[in-house]
LUMBANU-61048 format. One line per field, with one value per residue (C-alpha): residue number from 1; residue in one letter; x, y, z. Coordinates in Angstrom, 1 decimal, decimal comma. Layout:
BEGIN
n (NUM|...)
res (A|...)
xx (X|...)
yy (Y|...)
zz (Z|...)
***
This chain:
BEGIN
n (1|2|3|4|5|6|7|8|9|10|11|12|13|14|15|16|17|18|19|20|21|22|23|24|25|26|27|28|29|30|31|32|33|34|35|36|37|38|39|40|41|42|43|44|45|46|47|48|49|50|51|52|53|54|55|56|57|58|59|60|61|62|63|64|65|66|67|68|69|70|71|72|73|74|75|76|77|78|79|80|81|82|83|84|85|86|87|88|89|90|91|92|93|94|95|96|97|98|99|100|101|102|103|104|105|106|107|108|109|110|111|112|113|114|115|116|117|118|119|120|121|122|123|124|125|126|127|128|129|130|131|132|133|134|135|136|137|138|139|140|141|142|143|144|145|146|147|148|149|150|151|152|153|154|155|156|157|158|159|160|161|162|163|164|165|166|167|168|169|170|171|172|173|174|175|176|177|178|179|180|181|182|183|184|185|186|187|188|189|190|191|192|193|194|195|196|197|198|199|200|201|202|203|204|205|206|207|208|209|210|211|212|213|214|215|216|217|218|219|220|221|222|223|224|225|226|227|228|229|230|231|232|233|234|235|236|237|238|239|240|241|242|243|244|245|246|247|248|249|250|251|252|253|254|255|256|257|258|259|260|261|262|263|264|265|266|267|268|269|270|271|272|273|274|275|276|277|278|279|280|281|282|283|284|285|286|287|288|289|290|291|292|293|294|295|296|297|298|299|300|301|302|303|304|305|306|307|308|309|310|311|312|313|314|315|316|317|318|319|320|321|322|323|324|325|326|327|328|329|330|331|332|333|334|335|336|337|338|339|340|341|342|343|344|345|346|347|348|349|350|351|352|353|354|355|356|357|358|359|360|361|362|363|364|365|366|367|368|369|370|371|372|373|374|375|376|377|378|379|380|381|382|383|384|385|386|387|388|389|390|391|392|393|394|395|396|397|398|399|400|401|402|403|404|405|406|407|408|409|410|411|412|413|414|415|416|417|418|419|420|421|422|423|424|425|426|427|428|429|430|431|432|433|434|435|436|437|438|439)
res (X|X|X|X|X|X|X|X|X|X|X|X|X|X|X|X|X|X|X|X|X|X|X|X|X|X|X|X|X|X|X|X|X|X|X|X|X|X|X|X|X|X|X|X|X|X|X|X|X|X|X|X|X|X|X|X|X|X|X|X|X|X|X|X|X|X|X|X|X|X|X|X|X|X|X|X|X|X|X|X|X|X|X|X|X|X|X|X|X|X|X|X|X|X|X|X|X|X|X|X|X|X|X|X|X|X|X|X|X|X|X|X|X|X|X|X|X|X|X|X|X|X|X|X|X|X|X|X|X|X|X|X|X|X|X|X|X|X|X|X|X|X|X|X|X|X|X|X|X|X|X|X|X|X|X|X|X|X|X|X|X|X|X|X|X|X|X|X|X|X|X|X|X|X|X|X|X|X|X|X|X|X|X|X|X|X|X|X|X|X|X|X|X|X|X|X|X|X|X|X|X|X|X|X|X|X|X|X|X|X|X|X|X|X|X|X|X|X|X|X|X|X|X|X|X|X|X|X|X|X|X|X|X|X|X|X|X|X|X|X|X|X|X|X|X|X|X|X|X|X|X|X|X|X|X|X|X|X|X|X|X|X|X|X|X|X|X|X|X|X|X|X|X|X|X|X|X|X|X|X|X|X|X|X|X|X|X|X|X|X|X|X|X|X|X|X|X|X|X|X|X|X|X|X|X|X|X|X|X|X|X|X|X|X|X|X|X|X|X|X|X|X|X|X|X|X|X|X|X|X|X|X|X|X|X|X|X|X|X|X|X|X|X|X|X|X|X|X|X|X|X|X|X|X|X|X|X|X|X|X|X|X|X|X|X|X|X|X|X|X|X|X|X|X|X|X|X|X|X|X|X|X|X|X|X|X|X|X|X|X|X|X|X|X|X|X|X|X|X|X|X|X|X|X|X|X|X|X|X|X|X|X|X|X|X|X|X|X|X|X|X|X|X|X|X|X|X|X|X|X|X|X|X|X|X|X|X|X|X)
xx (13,1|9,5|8,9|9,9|8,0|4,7|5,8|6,2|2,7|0,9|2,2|1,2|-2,2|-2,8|-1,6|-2,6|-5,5|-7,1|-3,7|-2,6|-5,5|-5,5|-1,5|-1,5|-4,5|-2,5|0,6|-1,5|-2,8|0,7|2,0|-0,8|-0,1|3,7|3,3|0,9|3,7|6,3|4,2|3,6|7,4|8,3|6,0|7,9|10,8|10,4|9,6|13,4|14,9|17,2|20,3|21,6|24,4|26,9|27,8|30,6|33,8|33,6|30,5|31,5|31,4|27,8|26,1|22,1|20,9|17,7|16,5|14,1|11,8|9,1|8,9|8,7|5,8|7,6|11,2|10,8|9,1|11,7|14,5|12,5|12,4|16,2|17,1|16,1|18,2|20,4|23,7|27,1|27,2|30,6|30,2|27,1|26,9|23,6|22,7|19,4|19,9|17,6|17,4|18,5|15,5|13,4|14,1|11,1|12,3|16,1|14,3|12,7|15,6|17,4|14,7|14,3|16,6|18,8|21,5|25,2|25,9|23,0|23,5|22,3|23,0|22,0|22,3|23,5|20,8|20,9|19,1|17,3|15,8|15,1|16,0|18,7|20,5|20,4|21,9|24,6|26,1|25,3|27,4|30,3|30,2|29,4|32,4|30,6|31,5|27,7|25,1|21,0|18,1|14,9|12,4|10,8|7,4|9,8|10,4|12,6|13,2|15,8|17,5|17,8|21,0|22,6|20,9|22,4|26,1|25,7|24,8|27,2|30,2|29,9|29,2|31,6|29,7|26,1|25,9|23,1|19,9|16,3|14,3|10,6|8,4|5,1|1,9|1,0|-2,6|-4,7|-7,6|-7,5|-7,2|-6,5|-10,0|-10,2|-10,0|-7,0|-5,5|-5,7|-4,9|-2,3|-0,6|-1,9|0,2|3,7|3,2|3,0|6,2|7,8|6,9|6,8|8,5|11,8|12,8|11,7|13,9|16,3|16,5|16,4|19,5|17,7|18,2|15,3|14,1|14,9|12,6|12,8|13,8|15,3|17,8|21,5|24,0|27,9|29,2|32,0|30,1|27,4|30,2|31,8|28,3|28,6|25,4|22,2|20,9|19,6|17,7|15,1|12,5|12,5|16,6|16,0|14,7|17,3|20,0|19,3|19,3|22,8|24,2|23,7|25,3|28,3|28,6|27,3|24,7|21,0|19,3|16,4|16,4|13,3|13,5|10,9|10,6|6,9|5,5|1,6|-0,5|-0,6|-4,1|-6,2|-6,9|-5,2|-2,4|-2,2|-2,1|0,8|3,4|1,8|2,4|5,9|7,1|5,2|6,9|10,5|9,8|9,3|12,7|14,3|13,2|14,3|17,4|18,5|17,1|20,0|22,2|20,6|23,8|25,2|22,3|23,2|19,6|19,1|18,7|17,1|14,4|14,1|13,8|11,3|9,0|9,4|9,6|8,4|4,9|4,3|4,3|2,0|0,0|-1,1|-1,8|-4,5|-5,7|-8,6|-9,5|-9,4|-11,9|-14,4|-14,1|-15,3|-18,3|-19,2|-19,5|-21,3|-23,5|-25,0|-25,0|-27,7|-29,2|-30,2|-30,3|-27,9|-24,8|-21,3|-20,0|-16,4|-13,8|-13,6|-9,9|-9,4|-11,5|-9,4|-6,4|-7,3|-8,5|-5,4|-3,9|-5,9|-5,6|-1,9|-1,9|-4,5|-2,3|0,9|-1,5|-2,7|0,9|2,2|-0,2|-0,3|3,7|3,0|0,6|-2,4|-6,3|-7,0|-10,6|-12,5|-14,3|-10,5|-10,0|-13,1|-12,0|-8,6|-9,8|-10,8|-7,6|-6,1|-7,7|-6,6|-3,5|-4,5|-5,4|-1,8|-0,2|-2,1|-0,5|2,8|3,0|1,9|4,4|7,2|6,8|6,0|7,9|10,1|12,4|9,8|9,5|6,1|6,3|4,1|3,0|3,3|0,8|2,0|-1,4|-2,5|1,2|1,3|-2,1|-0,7|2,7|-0,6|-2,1|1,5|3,1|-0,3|0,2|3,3|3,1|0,5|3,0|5,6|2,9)
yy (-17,2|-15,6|-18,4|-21,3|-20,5|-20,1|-22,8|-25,2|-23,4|-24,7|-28,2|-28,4|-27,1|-29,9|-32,6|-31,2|-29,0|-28,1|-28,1|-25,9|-23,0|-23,5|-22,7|-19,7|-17,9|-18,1|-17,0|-13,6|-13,3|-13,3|-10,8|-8,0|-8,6|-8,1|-4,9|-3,3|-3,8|-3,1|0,7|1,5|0,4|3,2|5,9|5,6|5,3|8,9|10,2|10,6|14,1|14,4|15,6|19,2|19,2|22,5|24,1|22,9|24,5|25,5|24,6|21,6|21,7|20,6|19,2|19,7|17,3|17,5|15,0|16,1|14,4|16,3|19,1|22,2|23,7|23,5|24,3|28,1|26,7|24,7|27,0|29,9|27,5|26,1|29,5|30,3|27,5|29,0|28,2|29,8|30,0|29,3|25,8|25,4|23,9|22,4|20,4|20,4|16,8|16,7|14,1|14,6|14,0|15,9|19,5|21,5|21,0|22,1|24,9|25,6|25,4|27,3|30,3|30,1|32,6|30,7|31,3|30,8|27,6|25,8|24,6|22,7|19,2|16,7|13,0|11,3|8,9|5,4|2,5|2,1|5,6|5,9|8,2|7,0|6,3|10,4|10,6|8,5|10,6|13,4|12,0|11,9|15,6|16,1|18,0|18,5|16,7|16,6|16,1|16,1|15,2|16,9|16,4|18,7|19,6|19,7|22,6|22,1|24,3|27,0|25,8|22,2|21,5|23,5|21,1|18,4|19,7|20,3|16,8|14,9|16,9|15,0|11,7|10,1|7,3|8,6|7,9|9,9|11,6|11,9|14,9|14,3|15,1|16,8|17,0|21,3|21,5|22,7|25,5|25,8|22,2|18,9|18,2|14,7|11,6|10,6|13,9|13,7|9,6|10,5|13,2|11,1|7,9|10,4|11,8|8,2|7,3|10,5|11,8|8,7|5,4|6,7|8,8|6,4|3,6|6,2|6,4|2,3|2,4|0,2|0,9|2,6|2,7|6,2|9,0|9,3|12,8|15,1|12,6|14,0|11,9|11,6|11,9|9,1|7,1|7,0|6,5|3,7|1,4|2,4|5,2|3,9|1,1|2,2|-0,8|-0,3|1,7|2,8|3,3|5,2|2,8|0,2|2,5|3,1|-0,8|-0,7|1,4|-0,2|-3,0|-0,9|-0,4|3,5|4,6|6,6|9,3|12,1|15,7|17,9|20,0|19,6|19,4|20,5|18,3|18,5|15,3|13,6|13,7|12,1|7,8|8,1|9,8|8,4|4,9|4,4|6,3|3,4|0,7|1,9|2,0|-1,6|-3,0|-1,6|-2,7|-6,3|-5,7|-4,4|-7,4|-9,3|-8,2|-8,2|-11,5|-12,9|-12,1|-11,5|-11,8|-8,9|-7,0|-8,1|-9,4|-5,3|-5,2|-8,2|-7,0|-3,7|-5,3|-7,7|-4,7|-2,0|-3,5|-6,8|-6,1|-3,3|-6,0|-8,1|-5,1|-4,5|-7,8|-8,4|-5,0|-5,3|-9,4|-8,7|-6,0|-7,7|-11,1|-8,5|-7,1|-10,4|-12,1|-9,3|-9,0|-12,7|-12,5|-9,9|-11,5|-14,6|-12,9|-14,6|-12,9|-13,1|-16,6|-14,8|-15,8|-13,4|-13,7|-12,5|-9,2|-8,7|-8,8|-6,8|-4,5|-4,0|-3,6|-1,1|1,1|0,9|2,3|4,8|5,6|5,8|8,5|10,6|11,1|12,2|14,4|16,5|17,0|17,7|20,0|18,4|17,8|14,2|13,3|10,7|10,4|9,9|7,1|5,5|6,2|4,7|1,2|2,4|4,1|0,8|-1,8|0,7|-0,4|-4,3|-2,7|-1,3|-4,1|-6,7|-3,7|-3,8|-7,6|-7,7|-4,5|-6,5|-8,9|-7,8|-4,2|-4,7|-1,4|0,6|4,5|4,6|8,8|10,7|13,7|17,3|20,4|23,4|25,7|22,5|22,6|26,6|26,1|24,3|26,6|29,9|28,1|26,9|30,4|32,0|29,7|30,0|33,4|33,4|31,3|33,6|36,4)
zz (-2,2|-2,5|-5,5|-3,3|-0,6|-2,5|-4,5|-1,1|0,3|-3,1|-2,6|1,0|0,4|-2,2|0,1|3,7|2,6|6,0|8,0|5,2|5,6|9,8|9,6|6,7|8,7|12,1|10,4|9,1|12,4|14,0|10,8|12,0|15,8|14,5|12,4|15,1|17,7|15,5|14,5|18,2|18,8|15,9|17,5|20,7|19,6|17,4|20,4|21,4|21,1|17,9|19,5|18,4|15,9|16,6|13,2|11,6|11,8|7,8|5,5|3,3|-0,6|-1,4|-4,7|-5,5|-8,4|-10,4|-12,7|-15,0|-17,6|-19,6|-17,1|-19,0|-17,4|-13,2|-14,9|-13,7|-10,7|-9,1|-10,5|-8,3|-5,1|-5,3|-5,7|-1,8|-0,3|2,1|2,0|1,2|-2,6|-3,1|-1,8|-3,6|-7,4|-8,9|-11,9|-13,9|-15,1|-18,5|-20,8|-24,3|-26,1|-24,3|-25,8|-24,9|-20,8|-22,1|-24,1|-20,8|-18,7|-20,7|-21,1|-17,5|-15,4|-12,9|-10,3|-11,1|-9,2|-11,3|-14,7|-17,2|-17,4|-20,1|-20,1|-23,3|-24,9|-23,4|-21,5|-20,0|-19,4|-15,7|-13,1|-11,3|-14,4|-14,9|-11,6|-12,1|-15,3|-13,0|-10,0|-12,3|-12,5|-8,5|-7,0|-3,7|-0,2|0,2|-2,1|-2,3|-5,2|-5,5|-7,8|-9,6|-7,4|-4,5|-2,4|0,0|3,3|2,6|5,7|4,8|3,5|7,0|8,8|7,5|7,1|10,5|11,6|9,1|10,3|13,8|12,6|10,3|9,9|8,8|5,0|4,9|5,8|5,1|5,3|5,9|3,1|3,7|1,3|0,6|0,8|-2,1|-1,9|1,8|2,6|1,7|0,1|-1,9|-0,6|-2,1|-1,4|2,2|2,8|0,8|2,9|6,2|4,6|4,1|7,6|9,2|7,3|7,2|10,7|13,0|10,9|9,6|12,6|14,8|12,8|13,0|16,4|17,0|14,7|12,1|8,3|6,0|2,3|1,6|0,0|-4,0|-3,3|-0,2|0,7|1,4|0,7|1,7|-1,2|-1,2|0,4|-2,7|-5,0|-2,6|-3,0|-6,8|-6,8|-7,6|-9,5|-12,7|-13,3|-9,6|-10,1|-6,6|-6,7|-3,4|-1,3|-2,8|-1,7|2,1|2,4|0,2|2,4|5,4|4,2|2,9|6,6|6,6|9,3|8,5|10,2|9,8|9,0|10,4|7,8|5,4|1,7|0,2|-1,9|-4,4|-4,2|-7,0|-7,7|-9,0|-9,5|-12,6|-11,1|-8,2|-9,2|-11,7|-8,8|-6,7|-9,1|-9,7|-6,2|-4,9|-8,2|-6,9|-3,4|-5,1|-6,9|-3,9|-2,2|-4,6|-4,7|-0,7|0,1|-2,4|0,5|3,4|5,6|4,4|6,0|9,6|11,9|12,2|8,4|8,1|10,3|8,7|5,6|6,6|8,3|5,9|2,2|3,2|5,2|2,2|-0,4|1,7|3,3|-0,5|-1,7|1,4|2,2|-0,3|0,2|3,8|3,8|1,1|3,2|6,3|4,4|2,3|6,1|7,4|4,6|4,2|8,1|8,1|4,9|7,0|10,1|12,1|13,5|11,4|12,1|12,3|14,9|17,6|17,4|14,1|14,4|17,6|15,5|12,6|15,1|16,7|13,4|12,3|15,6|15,1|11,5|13,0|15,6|13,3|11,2|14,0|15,7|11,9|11,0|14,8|13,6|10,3|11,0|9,2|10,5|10,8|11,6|12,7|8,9|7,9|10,1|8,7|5,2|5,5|4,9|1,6|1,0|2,0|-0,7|-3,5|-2,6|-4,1|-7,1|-7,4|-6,3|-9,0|-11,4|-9,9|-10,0|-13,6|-14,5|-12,8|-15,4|-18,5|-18,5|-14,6|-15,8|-17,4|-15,5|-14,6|-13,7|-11,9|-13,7|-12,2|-12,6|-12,8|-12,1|-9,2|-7,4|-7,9|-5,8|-3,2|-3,2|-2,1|0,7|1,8|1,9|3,3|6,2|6,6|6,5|9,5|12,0|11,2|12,5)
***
C-alpha cells in the first residue's frame, strides 16, 4: 500500500511537477492541523475520571513473565523489585524466561535468591531470537487467568497487578491493560538532554495519549513491558508475533480486531533512561522499524480494524512513521530560509500559512508534554520546550536507520542495554522521593 502510493506520487511528480509539489505541501499542512487536533482531542479526553473498580470477589490466578537477554548484572535487581509486588502468593507464579545460550544471566539467576512463585525458565535454541518468541514458549507454561511482562530495568508498583484484577473482573470484554511507564530520575534530576525529552516523550504517551484513547474507546500500540493481559484472550489471537520487533504494539491492534477492548492502569512501572546517543538510538531504530512492520502488516486488512481502528492506526503508528521522516527536513528547511534571509537582508520569503501550521503543531506536542509531565510528576521548562525540536530531528536520524534495518536485517533484536550502577542511581533518587511524599 505505502509502495503504491509513493510509487503513484513519483509518477505524478514527473508528469504534473508543480501540481504535484502544491498538492503534497497542502496535504502536510492538513496532516499537522490533524495531529494537533487529534493531541488536544487526547488531552481532553484523559481528562475523564477512570471509574473505580470494587475488588473482586476472589483474586484470580496471575502469571508474571520476564524475558531476559544478557542481563546478569540487573538479575538480582529485578528479582529484589518483583519480589515486593503485592498480591496473594498462592495465585502468583513467575517466570525468568532466559535464553539458552546465554549462561552467565542463568548463572546469575540461579545465584541470585528468589521467591518460591519465580522460577527459572529457559527457552530452547531457535529463530529467530527475539523477545516475543521467549514469551511464547513461556506462555505455554502460564497457568495464570492473568498475566503481565516486565523487562528487566522495570520496577513496577507493588500494587499493580491488584489494580488490574480489580478492573478485569468487571469487564469481560477488556483484553487488557496498560500501565503508564514513567522515567526515574538520575542524580537528583533528569539532567541530559536526551534524558529528560526522553521522559517528557513517555509522559505525553503514557500520561495523556493512551488513557485518553482509552477513554474515546479507540485501540492503542501497547508498551513493550507493564502490559496485563487476559490470558485466553492472548492465546485466542495466537500470543505475539515473533517476527515484530515491536510485538507489543502489534498486539494491542491484534486484539482489537480479535474483538477485545483496551484500557489504562495508573499504576506505574519505573523505568532508567537509556542514555546516552549510542543508547538511545538503536531502541529508537528498533521500535520505528516495528511500527513500519506493524503497519505493514494491518493495512493488509484494514477492515478487520473497524473505522475506530483504522483511525487509531493511522494517528498512532502512522503519524510516528511520518512524524520521523520530516521532523529533521522541516526544521533545516526553517533555519536554511531564515538563514539566507538574514544573509541578504530581506525577510524569510515563507508562507505565513505554513509557520501558522507548524506552529500549531508544535504547541500541541508542547501541550501533550506539559499535561504528562504535571501527572508524572516531572519539571518541564520553558528551555525544554525550546529543546524539543532538537529532540525531534533525532528522530530522522532513527528513522533513515530503521528504514535501512527494515531491509537489510527486518527481524534482527536491536536491544537496549541496561546499567546496573546508572538504574541503581535512578532506583536512590526514586525511593528518596518517594520516601518524602509518604512524609
Amino acid at each position: 500500500m505505502v509502495a503504491s502510493l509513493a510509487t503513484a506520487l513519483v509518477a505524478a511528480g514527473i508528469v504534473w511537477p508543480r501540481s504535484t509539489l502544491s498538492a503534497s505541501f497542502i496535504g502536510i499542512q492538513m496532516g499537522f492541523v490533524a495531529s494537533a487536533l487529534w493531541r488536544a482531542a487526547l488531552v481532553i479526553a484523559s481528562l475523564r475520571p477512570t471509574p473505580s473498580s470494587p475488588k473482586p470477589s476472589r483474586w484470580p490466578r496471575y502469571t508474571i513473565l520476564a524475558a531476559l537477554h544478557d542481563e546478569a548484572a540487573v538479575v538480582p535487581q529485578l528479582i529484589q523489585r518483583l519480589s515486593k509486588i503485592d498480591y496473594p502468593r498462592r495465585q502468583l507464579e513467575g517466570f525468568l524466561v532466559l535464553e539458552a545460550h546465554d549462561q552467565a544471566t542463568i548463572n546469575a539467576a540461579k545465584a541470585a535468591r528468589r521467591p518460591g512463585w519465580l522460577r527459572i525458565l529457559v527457552v530452547p535454541p531457535g529463530a529467530p531470537q527475539t523477545k516475543p518468541r521467549a514469551l511464547n514458549h513461556a506462555l505455554a507454561f502460564a497457568t495464570g487467568e492473568l498475566l503481565t511482562i516486565y523487562d528487566a530495568e522495570d520496577e513496577p508498583d507493588p500494587g499493580q497487578l491488584r489494580e488490574a484484577a480489580s478492573r478485569f473482573a468487571g469487564q469481560p470484554q477488556l483484553g487488557c491493560l496498560q500501565a503508564p511507564l514513567r522515567i526515574r530520575r538520575r542524580n537528583a534530576e533528569l539532567s541530559t538532554f536526551l534524558d529528560r525529552q526522553f521522559a517528557f516523550e513517555y509522559a505525553a504517551l503514557f500520561e495523556v495519549n493512551l488513557p485518553g484513547m482509552a477513554k474515546l474507546n479507540l485501540p492503542f500500540p501497547l508498551g513493550g513491558t507493564s502490559n496485563h493481559l487476559r490470558t485466553a484472550a492472548l492465546r485466542r489471537v495466537g500470543g505475539w508475533d515473533a517476527y515484530n520487533v515491536t510485538e507489543d504494539a502489534d498486539l494491542g491492534f491484534r486484539l482489537w480486531s480479535a474483538g477485545w477492548r483496551l484500557g489504562v492502569l495508573e499504576s506505574p512501572t519505573w523505568e532508567a533512561p537509556p542514555g546516552a546517543l549510542e543508547r538511545w538510538l538503536p531502541q529508537r531504530t528498533r521500535w520505528l522499524k516495528g511500527y513500519m512492520q506493524t503497519w505493514g502488516v494491518h493495512t493488509r486488512a484494514p477492515r478487520a480494524l473497524g473505522r475506530r481502528g483504522q483511525l487509531s492506526l493511522v494517528m498512532t503508528l502512522g503519524a510516528a512513521i511520518v512524524s520521523a521522516a520530516s521532523h529533521a527536513p522541516t526544521l533545516a528547511w526553517l533555519i536554511v530560509a531564515l538563514m539566507v534571509a538574514l544573509n541578504i537582508g530581506m525577510a524569510p520569503v515563507v508562507p505565513l500559512a505554513s509557520f501558522a501550521v507548524l506552529a500549531v503543531g508544535v504547541i500541541a506536542a508542547w501541550m501533550g508534554c506539559a499535561a504528562g509531565a504535571k501527572r508524572a510528576g516531572q519539571d518541564y521548562r520553558l528551555t525544554d520546550m525550546l529543546a524539543a525540536p532538537a529532540y525531534w530531528s533525532l528522530l530522522s536520524l532513527a528513522f533513515i536507520h530503521a528504514l535501512w534495518r527494515l531491509i537489510v536485517a527486518p527481524y534482527a533484536w536491536d536491544k537496549t542495554a541496561h546499567d546496573a550502577e546508572i538504574d541503581a542511581e535512578c532506583t536512590s533518587v526514586m525511593t528518596v522521593d518517594a520516601g518524602r511524599e509518604a512524609a
